[in-house]
N, C-alpha and C positions, 0 to 999 in steps of 0.2 A: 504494500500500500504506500504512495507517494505521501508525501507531506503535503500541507496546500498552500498555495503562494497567499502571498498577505491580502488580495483582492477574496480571493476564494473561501479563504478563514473568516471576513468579513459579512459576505453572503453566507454562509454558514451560522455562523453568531446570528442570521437574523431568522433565518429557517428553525434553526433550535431552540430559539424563543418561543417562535410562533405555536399557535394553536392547533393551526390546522395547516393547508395548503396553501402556497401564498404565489400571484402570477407574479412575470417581471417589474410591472407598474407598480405592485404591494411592494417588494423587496426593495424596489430603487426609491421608493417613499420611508420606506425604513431606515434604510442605509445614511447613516452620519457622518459624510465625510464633505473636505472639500479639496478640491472645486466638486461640485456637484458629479457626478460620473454621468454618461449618455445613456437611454433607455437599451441601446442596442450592444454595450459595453458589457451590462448587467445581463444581458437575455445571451451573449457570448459564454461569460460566466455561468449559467444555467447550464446551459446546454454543454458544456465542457463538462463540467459535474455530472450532469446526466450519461454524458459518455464514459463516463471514471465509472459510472454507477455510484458515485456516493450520495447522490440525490435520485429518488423517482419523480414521474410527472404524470396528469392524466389530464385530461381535457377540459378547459371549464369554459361552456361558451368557443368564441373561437380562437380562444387563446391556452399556453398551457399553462398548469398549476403547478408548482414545487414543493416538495418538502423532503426533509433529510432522512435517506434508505436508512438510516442508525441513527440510536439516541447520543447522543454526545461524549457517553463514559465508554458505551460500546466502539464510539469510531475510537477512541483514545486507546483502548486498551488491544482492539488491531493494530493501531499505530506500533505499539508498544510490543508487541508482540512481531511484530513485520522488522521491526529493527533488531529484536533478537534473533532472528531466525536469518539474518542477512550478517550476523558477526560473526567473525572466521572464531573468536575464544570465547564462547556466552559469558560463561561464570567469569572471567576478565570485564566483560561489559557489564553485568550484574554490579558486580564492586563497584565499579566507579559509579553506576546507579548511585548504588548506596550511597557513595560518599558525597554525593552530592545533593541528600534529600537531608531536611529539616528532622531533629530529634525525635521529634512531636511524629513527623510523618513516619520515621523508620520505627517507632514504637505502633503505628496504626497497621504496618506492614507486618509485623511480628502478629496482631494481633489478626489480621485477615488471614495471614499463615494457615495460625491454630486453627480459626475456624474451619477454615478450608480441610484440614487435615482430619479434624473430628468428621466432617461431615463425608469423607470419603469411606 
C-alpha cells in the first residue's frame, strides 16, 4: 500500500469525517486550504483514489459519490503493516518503531499485546 501524497491525505481527512458519501462539489466545499484548489483538481484526486481502491464510489444523480473503502485505523494499520512486510530485517524495523513511540504509547502496545495474546 503506497502512502498518500499530502493532497490525497487531505481528501481523505475529509471523507473520514464525513457521514456518509460525499461528491466532488461536497469534498472541494470541505476542503480548507488555500488558494482554493479547482473542482477538477479534487475530482483528479477522487478518481486517483478510486483507482488505488482506497476510496469506493457509486452514483448519485449524475455525478459520483465518495467515501473511504477503510475506516481510518484500518487504512493505518495496512499502512503499517505494508511497511513491514517491505523490510528486508522486521524485528530491526520493529525497534526503531519502538524507539521512536511515546512511553504512554509503548505501554498501550504492551497492553494491546496481552490482549491480543489472551484472546488467541
Amino acid at each position: 500500500m503506497r502512502r498518500l501524497g499530502e493532497l490525497e491525505a487531505a481528501v481523505m481527512e475529509v471523507l473520514w469525517a464525513a457521514t456518509g458519501p460525499l461528491t466532488v462539489r461536497s469534498v472541494l466545499g470541505l476542503l480548507t486550504r488555500e488558494p482554493e484548489l479547482a473542482y477538477t483538481t479534487v475530482m483528479t484526486v477522487l478518481d486517483n483514489l478510486h483507482r488505488k481502491e482506497v476510496v469506493t464510489r457509486e452514483r448519485a444523480g449524475r455525478a459520483w459519490a465518495y467515501r473511504a473503502a477503510l475506516a481510518r485505523e484500518e487504512f493505518d494499520a495496512e499502512a503499517m503493516a505494508s511497511v513491514l512486510e517491505s523490510a528486508a530485517d522486521r524485528g530491526a524495523t520493529l525497534m526503531r518503531f519502538i524507539g521512536k513511540i511515546s512511553p504512554d504509547e509503548l505501554a498501550q502496545l504492551r497492553t494491546l499485546m496481552d490482549e491480543a495474546e489472551e484472546s488467541r
